[in-house]
C-alpha positions as CSV (number, residue, x, y, z in Angstrom):
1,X,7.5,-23.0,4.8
2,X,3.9,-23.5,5.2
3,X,4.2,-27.2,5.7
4,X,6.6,-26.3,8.3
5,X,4.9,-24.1,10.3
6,X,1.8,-26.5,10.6
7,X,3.9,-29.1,11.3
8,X,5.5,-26.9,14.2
9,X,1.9,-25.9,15.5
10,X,0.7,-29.3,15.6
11,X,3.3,-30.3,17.6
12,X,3.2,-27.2,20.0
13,X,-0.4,-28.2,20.4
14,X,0.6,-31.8,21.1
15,X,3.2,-29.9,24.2
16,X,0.2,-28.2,25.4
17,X,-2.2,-31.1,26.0
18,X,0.8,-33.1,27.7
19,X,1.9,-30.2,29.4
20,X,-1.8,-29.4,31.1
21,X,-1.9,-33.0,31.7
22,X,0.9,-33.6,33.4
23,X,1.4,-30.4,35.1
24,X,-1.6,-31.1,37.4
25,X,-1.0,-32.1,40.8
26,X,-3.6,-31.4,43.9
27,X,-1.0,-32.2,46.4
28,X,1.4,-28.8,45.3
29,X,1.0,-25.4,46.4
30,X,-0.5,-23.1,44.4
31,X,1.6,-21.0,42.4
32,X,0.6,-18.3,40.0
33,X,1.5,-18.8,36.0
34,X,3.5,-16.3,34.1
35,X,1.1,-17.2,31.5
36,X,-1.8,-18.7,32.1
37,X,-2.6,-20.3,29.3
38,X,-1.8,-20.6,25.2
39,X,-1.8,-17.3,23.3
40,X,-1.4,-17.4,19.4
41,X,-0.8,-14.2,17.3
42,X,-1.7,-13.9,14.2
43,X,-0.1,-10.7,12.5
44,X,-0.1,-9.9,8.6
45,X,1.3,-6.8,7.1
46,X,1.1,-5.1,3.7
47,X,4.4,-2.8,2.6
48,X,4.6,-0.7,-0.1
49,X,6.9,2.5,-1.3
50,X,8.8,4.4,-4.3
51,X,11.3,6.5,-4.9
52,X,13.9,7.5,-7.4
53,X,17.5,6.6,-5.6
54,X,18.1,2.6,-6.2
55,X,20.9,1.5,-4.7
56,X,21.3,-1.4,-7.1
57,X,21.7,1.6,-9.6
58,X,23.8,3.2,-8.0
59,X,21.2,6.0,-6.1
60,X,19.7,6.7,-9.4
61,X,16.5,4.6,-10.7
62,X,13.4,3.4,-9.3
63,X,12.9,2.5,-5.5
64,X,9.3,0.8,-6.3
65,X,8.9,-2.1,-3.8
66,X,5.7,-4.1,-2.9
67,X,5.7,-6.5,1.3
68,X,3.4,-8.5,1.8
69,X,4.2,-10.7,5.5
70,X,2.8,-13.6,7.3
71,X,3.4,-14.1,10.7
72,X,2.5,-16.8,13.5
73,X,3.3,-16.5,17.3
74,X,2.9,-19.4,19.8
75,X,3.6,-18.8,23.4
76,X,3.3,-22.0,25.4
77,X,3.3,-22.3,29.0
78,X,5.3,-25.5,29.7
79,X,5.2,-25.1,34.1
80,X,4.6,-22.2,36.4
81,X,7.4,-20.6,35.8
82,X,8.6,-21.7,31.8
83,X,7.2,-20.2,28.9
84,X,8.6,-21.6,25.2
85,X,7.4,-19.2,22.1
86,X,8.0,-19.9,18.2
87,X,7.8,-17.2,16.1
88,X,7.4,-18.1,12.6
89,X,6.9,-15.7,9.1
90,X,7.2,-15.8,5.5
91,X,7.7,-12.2,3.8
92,X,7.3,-12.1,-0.2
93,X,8.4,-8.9,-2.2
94,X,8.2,-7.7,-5.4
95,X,10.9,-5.3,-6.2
96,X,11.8,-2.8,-9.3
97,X,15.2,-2.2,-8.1
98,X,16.3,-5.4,-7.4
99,X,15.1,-6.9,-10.8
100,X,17.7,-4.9,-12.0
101,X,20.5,-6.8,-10.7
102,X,19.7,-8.4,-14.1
103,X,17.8,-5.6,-16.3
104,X,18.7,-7.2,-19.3
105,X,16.8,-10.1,-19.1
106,X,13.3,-9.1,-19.4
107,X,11.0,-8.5,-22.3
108,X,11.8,-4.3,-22.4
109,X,14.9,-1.9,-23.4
110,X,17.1,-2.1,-19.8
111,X,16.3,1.1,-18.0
112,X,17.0,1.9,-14.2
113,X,13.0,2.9,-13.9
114,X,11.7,0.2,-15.3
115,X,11.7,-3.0,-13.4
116,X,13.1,-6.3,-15.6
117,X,11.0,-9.0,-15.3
118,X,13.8,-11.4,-14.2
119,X,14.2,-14.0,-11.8
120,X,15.7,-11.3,-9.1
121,X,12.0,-9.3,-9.3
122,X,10.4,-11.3,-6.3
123,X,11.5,-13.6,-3.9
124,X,10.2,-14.8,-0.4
125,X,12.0,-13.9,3.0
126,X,11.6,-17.0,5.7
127,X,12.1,-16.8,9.5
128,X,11.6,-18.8,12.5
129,X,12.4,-18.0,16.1
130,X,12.3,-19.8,19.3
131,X,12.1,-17.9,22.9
132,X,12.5,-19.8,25.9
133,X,11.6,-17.5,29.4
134,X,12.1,-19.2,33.0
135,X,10.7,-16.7,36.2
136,X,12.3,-16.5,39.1
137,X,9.9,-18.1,42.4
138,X,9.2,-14.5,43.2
139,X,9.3,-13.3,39.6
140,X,12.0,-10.9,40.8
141,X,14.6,-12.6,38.3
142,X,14.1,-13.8,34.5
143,X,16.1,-15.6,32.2
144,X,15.7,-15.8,28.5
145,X,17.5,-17.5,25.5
146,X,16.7,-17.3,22.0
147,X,17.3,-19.0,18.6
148,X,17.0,-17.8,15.2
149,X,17.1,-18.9,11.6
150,X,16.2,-17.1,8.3
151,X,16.8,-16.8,4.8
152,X,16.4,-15.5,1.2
153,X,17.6,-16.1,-2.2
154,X,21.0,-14.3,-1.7
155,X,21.2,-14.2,2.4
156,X,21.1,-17.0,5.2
157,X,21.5,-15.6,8.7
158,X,21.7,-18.0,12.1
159,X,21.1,-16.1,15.2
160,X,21.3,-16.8,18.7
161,X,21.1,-15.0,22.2
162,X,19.9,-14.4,25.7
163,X,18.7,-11.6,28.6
164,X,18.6,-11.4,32.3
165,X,16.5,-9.3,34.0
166,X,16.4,-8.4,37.4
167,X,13.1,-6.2,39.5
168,X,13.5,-4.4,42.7
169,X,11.6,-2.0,45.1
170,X,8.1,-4.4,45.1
171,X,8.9,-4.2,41.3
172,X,8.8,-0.5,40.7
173,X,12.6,-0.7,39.5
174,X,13.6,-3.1,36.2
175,X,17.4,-3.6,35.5
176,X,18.4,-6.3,32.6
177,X,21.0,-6.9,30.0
178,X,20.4,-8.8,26.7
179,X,23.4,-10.0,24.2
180,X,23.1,-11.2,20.9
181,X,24.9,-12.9,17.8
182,X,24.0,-13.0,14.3
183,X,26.3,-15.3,12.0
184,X,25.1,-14.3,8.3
185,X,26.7,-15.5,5.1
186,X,25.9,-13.8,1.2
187,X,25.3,-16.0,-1.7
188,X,27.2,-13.3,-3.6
189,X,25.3,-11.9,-7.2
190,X,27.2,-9.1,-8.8
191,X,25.8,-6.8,-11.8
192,X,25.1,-8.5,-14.6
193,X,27.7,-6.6,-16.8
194,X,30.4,-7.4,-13.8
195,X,29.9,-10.9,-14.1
196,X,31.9,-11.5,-17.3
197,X,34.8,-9.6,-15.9
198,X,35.4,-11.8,-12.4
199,X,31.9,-11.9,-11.1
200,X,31.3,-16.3,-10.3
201,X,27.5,-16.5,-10.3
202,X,26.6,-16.8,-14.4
203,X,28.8,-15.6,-17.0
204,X,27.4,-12.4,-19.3
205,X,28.1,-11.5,-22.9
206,X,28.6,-8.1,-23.6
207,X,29.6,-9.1,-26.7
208,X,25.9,-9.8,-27.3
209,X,25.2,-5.5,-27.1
210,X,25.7,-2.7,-28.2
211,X,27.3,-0.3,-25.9
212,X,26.9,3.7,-26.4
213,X,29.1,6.4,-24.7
214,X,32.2,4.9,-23.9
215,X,32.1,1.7,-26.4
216,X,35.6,0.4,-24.4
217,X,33.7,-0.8,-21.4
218,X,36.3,-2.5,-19.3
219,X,36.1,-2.2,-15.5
220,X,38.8,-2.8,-13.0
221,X,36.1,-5.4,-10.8
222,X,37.0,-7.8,-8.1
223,X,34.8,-10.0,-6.7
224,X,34.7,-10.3,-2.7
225,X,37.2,-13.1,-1.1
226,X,35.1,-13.4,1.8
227,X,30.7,-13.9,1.9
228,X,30.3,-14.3,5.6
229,X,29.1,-11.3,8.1
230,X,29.1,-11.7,11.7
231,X,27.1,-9.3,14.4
232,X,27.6,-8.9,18.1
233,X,25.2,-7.2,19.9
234,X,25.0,-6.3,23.9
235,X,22.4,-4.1,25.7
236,X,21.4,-2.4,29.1
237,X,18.2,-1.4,30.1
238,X,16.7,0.4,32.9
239,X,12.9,0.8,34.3
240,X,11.4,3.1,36.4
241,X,7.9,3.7,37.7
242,X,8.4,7.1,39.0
243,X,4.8,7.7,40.4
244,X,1.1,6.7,40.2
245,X,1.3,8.6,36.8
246,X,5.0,8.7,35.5
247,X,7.3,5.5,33.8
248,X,10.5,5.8,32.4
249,X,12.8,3.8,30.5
250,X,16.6,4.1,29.3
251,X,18.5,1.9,27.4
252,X,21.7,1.8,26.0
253,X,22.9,-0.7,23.0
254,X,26.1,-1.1,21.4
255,X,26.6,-3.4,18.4
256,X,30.1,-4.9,16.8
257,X,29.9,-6.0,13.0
258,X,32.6,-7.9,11.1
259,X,33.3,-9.6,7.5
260,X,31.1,-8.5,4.2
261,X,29.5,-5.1,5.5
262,X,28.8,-4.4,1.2
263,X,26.0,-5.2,-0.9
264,X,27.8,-7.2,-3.8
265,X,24.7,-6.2,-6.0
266,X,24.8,-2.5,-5.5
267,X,26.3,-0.6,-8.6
268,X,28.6,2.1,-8.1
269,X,29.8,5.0,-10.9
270,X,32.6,7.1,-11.2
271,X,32.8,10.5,-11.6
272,X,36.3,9.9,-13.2
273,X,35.3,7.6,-15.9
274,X,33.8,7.6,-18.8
275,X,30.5,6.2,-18.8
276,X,29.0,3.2,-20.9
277,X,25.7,2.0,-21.3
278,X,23.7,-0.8,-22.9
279,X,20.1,0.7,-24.0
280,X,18.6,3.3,-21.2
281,X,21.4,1.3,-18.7
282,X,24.4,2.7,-17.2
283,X,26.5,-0.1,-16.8
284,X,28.4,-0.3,-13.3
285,X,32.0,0.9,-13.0
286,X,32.2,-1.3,-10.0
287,X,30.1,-2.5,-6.7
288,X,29.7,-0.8,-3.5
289,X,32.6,-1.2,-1.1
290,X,32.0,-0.6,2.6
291,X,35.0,-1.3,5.9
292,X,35.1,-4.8,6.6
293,X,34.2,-4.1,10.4
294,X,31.2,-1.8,11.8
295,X,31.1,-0.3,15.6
296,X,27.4,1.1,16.5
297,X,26.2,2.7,19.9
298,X,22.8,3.8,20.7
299,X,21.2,5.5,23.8
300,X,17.4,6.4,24.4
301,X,14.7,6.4,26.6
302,X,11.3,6.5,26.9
303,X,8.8,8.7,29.4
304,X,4.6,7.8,29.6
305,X,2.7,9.8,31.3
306,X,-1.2,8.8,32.6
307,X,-2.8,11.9,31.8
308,X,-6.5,10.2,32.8
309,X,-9.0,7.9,31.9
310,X,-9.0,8.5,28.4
311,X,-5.5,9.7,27.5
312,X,-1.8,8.5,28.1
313,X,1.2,10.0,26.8
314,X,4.3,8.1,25.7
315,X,7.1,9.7,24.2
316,X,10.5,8.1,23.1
317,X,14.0,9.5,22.2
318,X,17.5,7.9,21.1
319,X,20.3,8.9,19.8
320,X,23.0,6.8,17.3
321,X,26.6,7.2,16.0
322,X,29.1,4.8,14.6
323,X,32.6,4.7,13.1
324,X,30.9,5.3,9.6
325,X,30.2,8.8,10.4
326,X,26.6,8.4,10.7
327,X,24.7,10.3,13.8
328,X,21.0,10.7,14.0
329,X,18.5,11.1,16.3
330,X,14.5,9.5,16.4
331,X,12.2,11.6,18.7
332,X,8.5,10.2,18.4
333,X,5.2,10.5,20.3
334,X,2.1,8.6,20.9
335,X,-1.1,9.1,22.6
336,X,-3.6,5.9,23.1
337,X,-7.1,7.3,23.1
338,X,-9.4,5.2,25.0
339,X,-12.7,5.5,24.0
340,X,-14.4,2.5,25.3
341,X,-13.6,-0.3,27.6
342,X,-12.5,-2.2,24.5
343,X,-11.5,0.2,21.9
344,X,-8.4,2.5,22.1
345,X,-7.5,4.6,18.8
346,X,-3.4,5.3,18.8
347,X,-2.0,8.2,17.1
348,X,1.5,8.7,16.2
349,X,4.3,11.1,15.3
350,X,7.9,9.8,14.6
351,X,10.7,12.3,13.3
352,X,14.2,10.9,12.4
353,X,17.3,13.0,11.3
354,X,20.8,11.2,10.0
355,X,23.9,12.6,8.8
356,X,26.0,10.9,6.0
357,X,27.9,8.2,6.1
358,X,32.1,8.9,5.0
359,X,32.0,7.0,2.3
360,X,28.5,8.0,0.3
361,X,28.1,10.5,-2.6
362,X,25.3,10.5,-5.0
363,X,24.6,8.8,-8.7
364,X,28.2,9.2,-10.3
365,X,29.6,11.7,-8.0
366,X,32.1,9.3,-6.2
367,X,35.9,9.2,-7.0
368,X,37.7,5.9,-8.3
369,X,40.3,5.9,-6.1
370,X,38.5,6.0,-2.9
371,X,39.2,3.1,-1.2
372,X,35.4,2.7,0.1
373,X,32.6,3.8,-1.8
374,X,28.6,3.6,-2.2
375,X,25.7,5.3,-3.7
376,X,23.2,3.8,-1.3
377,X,20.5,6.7,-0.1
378,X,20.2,5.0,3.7
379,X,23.4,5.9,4.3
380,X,23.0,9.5,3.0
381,X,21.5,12.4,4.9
382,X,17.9,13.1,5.2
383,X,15.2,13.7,7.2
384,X,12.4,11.6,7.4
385,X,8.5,11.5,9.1
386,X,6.3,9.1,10.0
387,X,2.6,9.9,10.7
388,X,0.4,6.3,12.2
389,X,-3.0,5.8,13.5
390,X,-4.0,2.7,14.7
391,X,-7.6,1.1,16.8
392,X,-7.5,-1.4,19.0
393,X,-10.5,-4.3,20.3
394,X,-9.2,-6.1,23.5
395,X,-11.8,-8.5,24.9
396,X,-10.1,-9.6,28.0
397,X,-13.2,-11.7,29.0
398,X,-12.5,-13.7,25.6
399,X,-16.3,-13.7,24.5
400,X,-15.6,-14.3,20.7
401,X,-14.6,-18.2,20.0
402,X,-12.7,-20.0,17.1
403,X,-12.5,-23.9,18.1
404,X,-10.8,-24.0,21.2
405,X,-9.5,-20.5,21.7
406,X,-11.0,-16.9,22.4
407,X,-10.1,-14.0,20.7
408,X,-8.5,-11.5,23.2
409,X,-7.2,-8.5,21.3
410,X,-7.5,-7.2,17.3
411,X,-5.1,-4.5,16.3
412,X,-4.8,-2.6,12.7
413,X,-2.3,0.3,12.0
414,X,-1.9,2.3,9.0
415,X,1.4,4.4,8.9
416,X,2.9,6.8,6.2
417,X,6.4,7.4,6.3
418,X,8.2,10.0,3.6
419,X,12.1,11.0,3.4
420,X,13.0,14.4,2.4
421,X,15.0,12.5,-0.5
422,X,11.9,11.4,-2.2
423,X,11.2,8.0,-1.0
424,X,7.6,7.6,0.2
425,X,6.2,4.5,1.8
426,X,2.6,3.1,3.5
427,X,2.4,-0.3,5.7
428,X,-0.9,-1.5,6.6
429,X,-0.5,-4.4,9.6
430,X,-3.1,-6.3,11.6
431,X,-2.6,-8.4,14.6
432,X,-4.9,-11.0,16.3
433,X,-4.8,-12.3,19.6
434,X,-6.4,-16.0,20.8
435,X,-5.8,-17.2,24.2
436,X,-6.8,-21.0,24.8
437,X,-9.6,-21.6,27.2
C-alpha cells in the first residue's frame, strides 16, 4: 500500500506540472480557480478503547481494541473549473475480541478476556478514493463523481457515486442531492468450534479438547449461502444563510441494504441450551443472524450562529430509524474559540441515545428458535457521550515551507467518548495542510 500511494503521488505530481503548463494561455480571459493551486493533507489518527461486551463472544468478553491510521489527500486543480482528489489510507488494528475468532490458537488457556495471539489479532484496513468536481462558469452548479476501493482480511468493498449541487439568491441558498453504491463481498470466517461442523474456512478438531458442562457439544450450524452485501444510498440537502450571523442546514438521507447484513464471526448462545466450553471458553451455539435486507432514514440539521469576534456557535441535530427497530437521536454542540489570528481552540459536546434493535438480547439470553438473532452491544440500547477539544494553526499567508509547498493549516483533536454499557474509547488525530506555491 505504501508503494502504491507514492506511486500515485508521483504521478499526481507529474498532472500538476503538465497541467500548469499547459493550462496557460495569455490570449483567454481571466477566470477565477475553484482551487487555486495543490493542497495535500496529511491526517494520522490514534484509536483506542475497552469494554466488556464482544460481539465475537457473543456480548460477553473483552472489547480491547488499539487504531492507528494513515492518511493522504491530494486535491489537484486540472482547469478553472475541474478539481481531481485521491484519498488514500492504511488503518492497522490490534484487537482482543477479534483474536478470538480463533482463541484456541495462542500460547494461553482460551478465555473471552484474554486476547489469543492468533493470526485474527491484527490486520491492516486499505482504502483509496478518487473525487472528481467540475463548477459551473458562474459556480452556481457542481458536479461530482466518486470512486472507491477498500479492503481487509475478511471484507472487500467497491464503491462508487455522485452529487449535484445547485446555489441561488447570490449564493445565499444551497440545494444538492448526492447517491451512492457500495458493492461489498465477506471472505466468510466462522468460530473456530463451528468450523468442523459446516463452517469452509479450516477444519477444527474438537476431538483434540476437553469439553466441560455439556460434554455432547453438537450445534445445529449452517454456514451462509450467500457472502456478498450491497448498499444504496440517496441524499438531500439544503443551505441557508439566514442573516449576517445565522446558517442553517437540513439534510435528509435514506439508505437501502441487501444480501449478508450478519457478521459470520460473531458468536451467539442460547438460553435454551446447555452450554459447553473448552477451557475459560464458551463455545458458540451458533453465529449471529440478521434480515437479509436493511431500510435506514435519517433527518438532521445544523444551525451556527456568529456570536462575535471570538466566538461562533454550531449546533447539530438528527434523528434515525430503520426497519430493525432501532431509533436514536445525536444532538451535539461546538464552539470555535478564536484566540488569535491563527489559533482557534474547539470545544465539543456530542450526546447520542439508541433504542434496541428486534432481534438483540444479551450474553446467552436469546431463544433458539428465533429466526434472527445477535448479541452484538451496537445494536443494543444505550446512551453514549462524547467530550472533544481540539486547537487549530491556519497560516493562510503560507509562511512555513517544506520543498515546494507551504504549510497552511495544523489541526490536533483529542476526544473521549464512553457508552453507558461500559465501553470507553479516546482518538487522538492530527491533520496538516500544504498548499503548492
Amino acid at each position: 500500500m505504501k508503494k502504491l500511494v507514492v506511486i500515485i503521488f508521483s504521478l499526481l505530481l507529474s498532472i500538476v506540472g503538465y497541467t500548469q503548463e499547459n493550462g496557460k494561455d495569455s490570449t483567454q480571459v481571466y477566470k477565477k480557480r475553484v482551487l487555486e493551486s495543490v493542497e495535500i493533507d496529511f491526517l494520522s489518527s490514534y484509536y483506542s478503547q475497552d469494554g466488556d461486551n464482544a460481539a465475537v463472544s457473543g456480548g460477553f468478553g473483552s472489547e480491547k481494541l488499539i487504531d492507528l491510521t494513515g492518511t493522504i489527500v491530494i486535491s489537484i486543480p486540472l482547469n478553472e473549473d475541474d478539481v481531481l482528489t485521491i484519498d488514500a489510507g492504511v488503518s492497522a488494528y490490534s484487537s482482543a475480541s477479534s483474536s478470538n475468532i480463533n482463541p484456541f490458537d495462542g500460547d494461553k488457556p482460551a478465555d473471552p478476556f484474554q486476547a489469543s495471539s492468533g493470526a485474527s489479532s491484527s490486520d491492516l484496513w486499505n482504502n483509496i478514493t478518487a473525487y472528481y468536481s467540475h463548477s459551473s462558469d458562474d459556480r452556481n452548479k457542481i458536479w461530482t463523481g466518486n470512486l472507491s476501493f477498500s479492503t481487509e482480511f475478511d471484507y472487500s468493498s467497491l464503491g462508487f457515486g455522485g452529487s449535484y449541487t445547485k446555489l441561488f439568491n447570490e449564493k445565499n441558498t444551497e440545494l444538492s442531492i448526492n447517491t451512492k453504491v457500495h458493492l461489498d463481498k465477506w471472505r466468510t470466517i466462522y468460530p473456530a468450534e463451528l468450523r468442523g461442523s459446516g463452517g469452509d474456512k479450516g477444519f477444527f478438531n474438537l476431538n483434540k479438547y476437553t469439553i466441560t458442562g455439556n460434554p455432547n457439544y453438537n450445534p445445529s450450524f449452517t454456514p451462509f449461502s450467500k457472502n456478498g452485501r450491497n448498499s444504496y444510498s440517496l441524499g438531500f440537502s439544503f443551505s441557508q444563510i439566514i442573516s449576517k450571523k445565522l446558517q442553517g442546514s437540513l439534510a435528509l438521507d435514506f439508505v437501502t441494504q441487501q444480501g449478508l447484513l450478519s457478521t459470520p464471526f460473531q458468536r451467539v448462545y442460547f438460553s435454551d441450551v446447555a452450554n459447553s466450553f473448552i477451557e475459560n471458553f464458551h463455545l458458540a451455539d451458533d453465529v449471529e443472524r440478521l434480515p437479509g435486507s436493511r431500510f435506514k432514514v435519517a433527518v438532521g440539521g445544523r444551525l451556527n450562529y456568529y456570536i462575535n469576534e471570538i466566538f461562533v456557535l454550531r449546533t447539530f441535530y438528527r434523528y434515525y430509524s430503520d426497519d430493525w427497530g432501532i431509533g436514536s437521536y445525536t444532538a451535539s454542540i461546538e464552539i470555535p474559540i478564536k484566540i488569535t489570528d491563527k489559533f482557534t481552540l474547539y470545544p465539543s459536546y456530542r450526546f447520542y441515545n439508541q433504542t434496541a434493535a428486534d432481534y438483540f438480547a444479551p450474553y446467552d439470553q436469546l431463544i433458539s428458535t428465533d429466526e434472527f438473532y445477535t448479541s452484538d452491544y451496537d445494536l443494543s440500547e444505550y446512551s453514549a457521550n462524547q467530550f472533544g477539544f481540539g486547537v487549530t494553526y491556519t497560516d493562510i499567508f503560507t509562511r512555513q515551507h517544506i520543498w515546494k509547498f507551504g504549510l497552511k493549516s495544523i489541526d490536533l483533536n483529542f476526544n473521549n467518548y464512553g457508552r453507558d454499557s461500559g465501553l470507553k474509547a479516546n482518538i487522538i488525530s492530527v491533520g496538516c495542510k500544504f498548499v503548492m506555491d
